[in-house]
LUMDREN-489548 format. One line per field, with one value per residue (C-alpha): residue in three letters; x, y, z; chain. Coordinates in nm, 3 decimals, padded with zeros to 5 digits. Example, Ala and Ser with C-alpha at 12.3 -4.5 7.8 and 13.67 -1.06 7.14 Angstrom:
% residues 2
resn: c(ALA  SER)
east: c(01.230  01.367)
north: c(-00.450  -00.106)
up: c(00.780  00.714)
chain: c(A  A)
This chain:
% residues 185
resn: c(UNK  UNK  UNK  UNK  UNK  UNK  UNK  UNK  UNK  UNK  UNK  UNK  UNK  UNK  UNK  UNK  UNK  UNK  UNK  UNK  UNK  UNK  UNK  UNK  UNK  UNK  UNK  UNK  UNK  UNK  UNK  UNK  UNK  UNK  UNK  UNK  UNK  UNK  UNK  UNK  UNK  UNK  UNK  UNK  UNK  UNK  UNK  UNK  UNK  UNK  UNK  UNK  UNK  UNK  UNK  UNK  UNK  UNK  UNK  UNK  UNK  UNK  UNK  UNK  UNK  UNK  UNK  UNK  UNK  UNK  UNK  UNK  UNK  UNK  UNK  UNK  UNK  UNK  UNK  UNK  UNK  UNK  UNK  UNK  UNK  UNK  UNK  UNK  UNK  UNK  UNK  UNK  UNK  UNK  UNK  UNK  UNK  UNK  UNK  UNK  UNK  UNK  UNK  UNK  UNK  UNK  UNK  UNK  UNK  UNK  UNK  UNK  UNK  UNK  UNK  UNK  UNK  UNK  UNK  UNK  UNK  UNK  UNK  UNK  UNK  UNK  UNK  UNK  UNK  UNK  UNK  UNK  UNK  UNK  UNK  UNK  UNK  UNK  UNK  UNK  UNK  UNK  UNK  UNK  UNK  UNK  UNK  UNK  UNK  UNK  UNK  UNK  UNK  UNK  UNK  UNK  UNK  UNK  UNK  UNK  UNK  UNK  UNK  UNK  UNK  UNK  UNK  UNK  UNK  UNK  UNK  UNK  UNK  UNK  UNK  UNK  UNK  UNK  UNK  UNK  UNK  UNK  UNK  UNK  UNK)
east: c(11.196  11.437  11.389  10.990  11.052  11.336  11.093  10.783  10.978  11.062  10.700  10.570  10.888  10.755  10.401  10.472  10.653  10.410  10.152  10.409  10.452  10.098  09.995  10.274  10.160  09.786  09.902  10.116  09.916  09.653  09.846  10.077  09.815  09.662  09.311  09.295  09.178  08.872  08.835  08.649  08.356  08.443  08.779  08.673  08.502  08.758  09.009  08.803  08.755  09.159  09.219  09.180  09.511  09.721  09.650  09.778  09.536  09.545  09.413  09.335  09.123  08.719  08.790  09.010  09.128  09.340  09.694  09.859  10.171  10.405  10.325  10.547  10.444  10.646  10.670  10.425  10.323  09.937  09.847  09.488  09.412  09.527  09.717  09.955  10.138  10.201  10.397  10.603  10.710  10.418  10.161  10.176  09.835  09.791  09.515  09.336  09.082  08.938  08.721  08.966  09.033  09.384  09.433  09.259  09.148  09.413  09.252  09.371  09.121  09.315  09.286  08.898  08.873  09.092  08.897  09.068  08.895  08.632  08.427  08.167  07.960  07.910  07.894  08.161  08.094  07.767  07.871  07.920  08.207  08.316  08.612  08.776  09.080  09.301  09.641  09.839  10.196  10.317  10.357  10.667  10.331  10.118  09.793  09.551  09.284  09.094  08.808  08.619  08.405  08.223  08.091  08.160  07.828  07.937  07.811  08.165  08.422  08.542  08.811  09.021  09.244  09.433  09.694  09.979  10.026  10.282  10.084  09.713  09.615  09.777  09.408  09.280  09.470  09.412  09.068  09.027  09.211  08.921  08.687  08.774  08.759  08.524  08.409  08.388  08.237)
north: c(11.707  11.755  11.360  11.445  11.737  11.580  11.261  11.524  11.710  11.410  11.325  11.606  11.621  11.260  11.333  11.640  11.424  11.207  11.422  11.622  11.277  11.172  11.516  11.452  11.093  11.213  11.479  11.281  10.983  11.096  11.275  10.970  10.709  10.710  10.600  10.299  10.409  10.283  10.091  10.259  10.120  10.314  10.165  09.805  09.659  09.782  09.607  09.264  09.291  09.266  09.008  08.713  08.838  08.968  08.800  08.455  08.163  08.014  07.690  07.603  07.294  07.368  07.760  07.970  08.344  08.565  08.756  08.978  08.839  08.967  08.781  08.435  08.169  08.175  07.878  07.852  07.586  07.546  07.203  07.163  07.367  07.415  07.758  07.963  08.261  08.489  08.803  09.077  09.319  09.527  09.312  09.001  08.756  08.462  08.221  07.946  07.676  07.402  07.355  07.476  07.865  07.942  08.224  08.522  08.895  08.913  09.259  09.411  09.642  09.915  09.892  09.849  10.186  10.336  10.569  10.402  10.041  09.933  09.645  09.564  09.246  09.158  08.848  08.678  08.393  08.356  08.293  08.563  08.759  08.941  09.200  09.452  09.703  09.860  10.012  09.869  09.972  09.697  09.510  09.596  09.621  09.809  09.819  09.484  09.415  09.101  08.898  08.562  08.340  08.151  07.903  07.844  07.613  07.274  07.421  07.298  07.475  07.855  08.058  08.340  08.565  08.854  09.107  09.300  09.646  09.897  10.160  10.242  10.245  09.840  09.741  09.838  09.551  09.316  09.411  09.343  08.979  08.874  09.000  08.710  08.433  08.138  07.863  07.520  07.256)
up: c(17.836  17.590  17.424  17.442  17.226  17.012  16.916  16.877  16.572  16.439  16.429  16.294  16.024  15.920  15.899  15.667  15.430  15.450  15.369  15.077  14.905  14.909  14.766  14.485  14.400  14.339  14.163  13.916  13.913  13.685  13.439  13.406  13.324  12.948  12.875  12.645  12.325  12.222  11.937  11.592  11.481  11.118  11.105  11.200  10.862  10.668  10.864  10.873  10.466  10.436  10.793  10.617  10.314  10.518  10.886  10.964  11.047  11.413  11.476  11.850  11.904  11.860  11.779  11.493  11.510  11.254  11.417  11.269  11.044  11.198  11.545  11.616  11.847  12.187  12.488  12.712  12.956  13.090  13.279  13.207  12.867  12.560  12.584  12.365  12.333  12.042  12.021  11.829  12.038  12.064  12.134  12.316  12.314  12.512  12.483  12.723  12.618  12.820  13.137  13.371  13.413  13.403  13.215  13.448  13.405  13.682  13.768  14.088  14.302  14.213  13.831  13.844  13.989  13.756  13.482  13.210  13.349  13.037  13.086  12.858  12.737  12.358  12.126  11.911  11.703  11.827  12.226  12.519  12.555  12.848  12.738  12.921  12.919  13.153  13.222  13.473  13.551  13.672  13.335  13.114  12.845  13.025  12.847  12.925  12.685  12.824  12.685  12.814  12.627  12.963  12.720  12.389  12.304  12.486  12.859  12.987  12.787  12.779  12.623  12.729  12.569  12.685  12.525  12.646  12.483  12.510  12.341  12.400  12.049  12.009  12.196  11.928  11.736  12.059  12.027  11.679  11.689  11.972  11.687  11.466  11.715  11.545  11.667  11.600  11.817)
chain: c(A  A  A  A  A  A  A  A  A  A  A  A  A  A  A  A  A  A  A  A  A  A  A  A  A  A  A  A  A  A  A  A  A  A  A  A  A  A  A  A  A  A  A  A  A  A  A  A  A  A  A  A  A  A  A  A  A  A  A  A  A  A  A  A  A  A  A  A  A  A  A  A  A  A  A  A  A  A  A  A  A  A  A  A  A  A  A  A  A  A  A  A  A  A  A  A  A  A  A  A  A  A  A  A  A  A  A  A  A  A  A  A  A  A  A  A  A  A  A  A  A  A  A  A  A  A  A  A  A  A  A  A  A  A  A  A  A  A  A  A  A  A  A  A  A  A  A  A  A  A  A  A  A  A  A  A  A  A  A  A  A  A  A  A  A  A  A  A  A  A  A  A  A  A  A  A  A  A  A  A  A  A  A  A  A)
């Protein structure tokens, strides 16, 4: 009898931690993650008037987009696109092109559900853009700002791009590089 109720306090001790540390993690949870700022349409033309002075260039096979000057070219390695990867410490911006996928929105279940998931459709350049934003802990930048061209005018190819931010208002930057994305097929 006295094992039966030795094991049943140890039970119930474990099932109200369980239920203490569950209570703490959606309390803290919430209040932890940021929303992604969303990007202002005011602020936007006058950035684009002044992109082309004081952005570099960045010539990708078929396509173009402008980077802010401060951002250097790091290694990367993709098998079956053409791929980069540009950073400067606050922002980091990879890119994919070709007719294989293998740069991914890499979106967990989790972050989908998230209130601070955006997705939204537009138009760059003329072709179809998916682009989305979340924030996602498990990246030493934690703010993902996405976008996907499924076909850039050739039915075959595509383009992806996506940022890593440390601060909510660099998507605005991300967002704002996937702006000037041209095309060239």
């Amino acid at each position: 009898m006295r094992k039966l109720t030795s094991r049943f306090i140890i039970v119930l001790f474990t099932f109200f931690i369980g239920i203490s540390s569950a209570a703490v993690w959606f309390d803290y949870w919430p209040r932890r993650a940021q929303e992604p700022a969303e990007s202002h349409s005011t602020n936007a033309p006058k950035a684009v008037q002044h992109i082309e002075s004081e952005w570099q260039k960045v010539a990708g096979t078929g396509f173009t987009f402008y980077l802010p000057s401060d951002m250097r070219q790091d290694d990367t390695h993709c098998m079956h696109t053409q791929c980069a990867k540009f950073s400067n410490g606050k922002v980091e911006i990879k890119f994919s092109y070709g007719t294989v996928h293998e740069l991914t929105p890499n979106v967990g279940y989790a972050a989908k559900y998230q209130p601070q998931y955006k997705e939204l459709q537009a138009e760059i350049s003329g072709s179809k853009a998916e682009i989305s934003t979340h924030y996602d802990d498990l990246y030493i930048f934690r703010y993902v700002a996405w976008v996907h061209f499924p076909d850039v005018g050739d039915g075959k190819t595509h383009l992806s791009m996506k940022a890593f931010c440390n601060e909510p208002r660099d998507l605005d930057t991300a967002k704002l590089v996937f702006s000037t994305v041209e095309f060239h097929i």
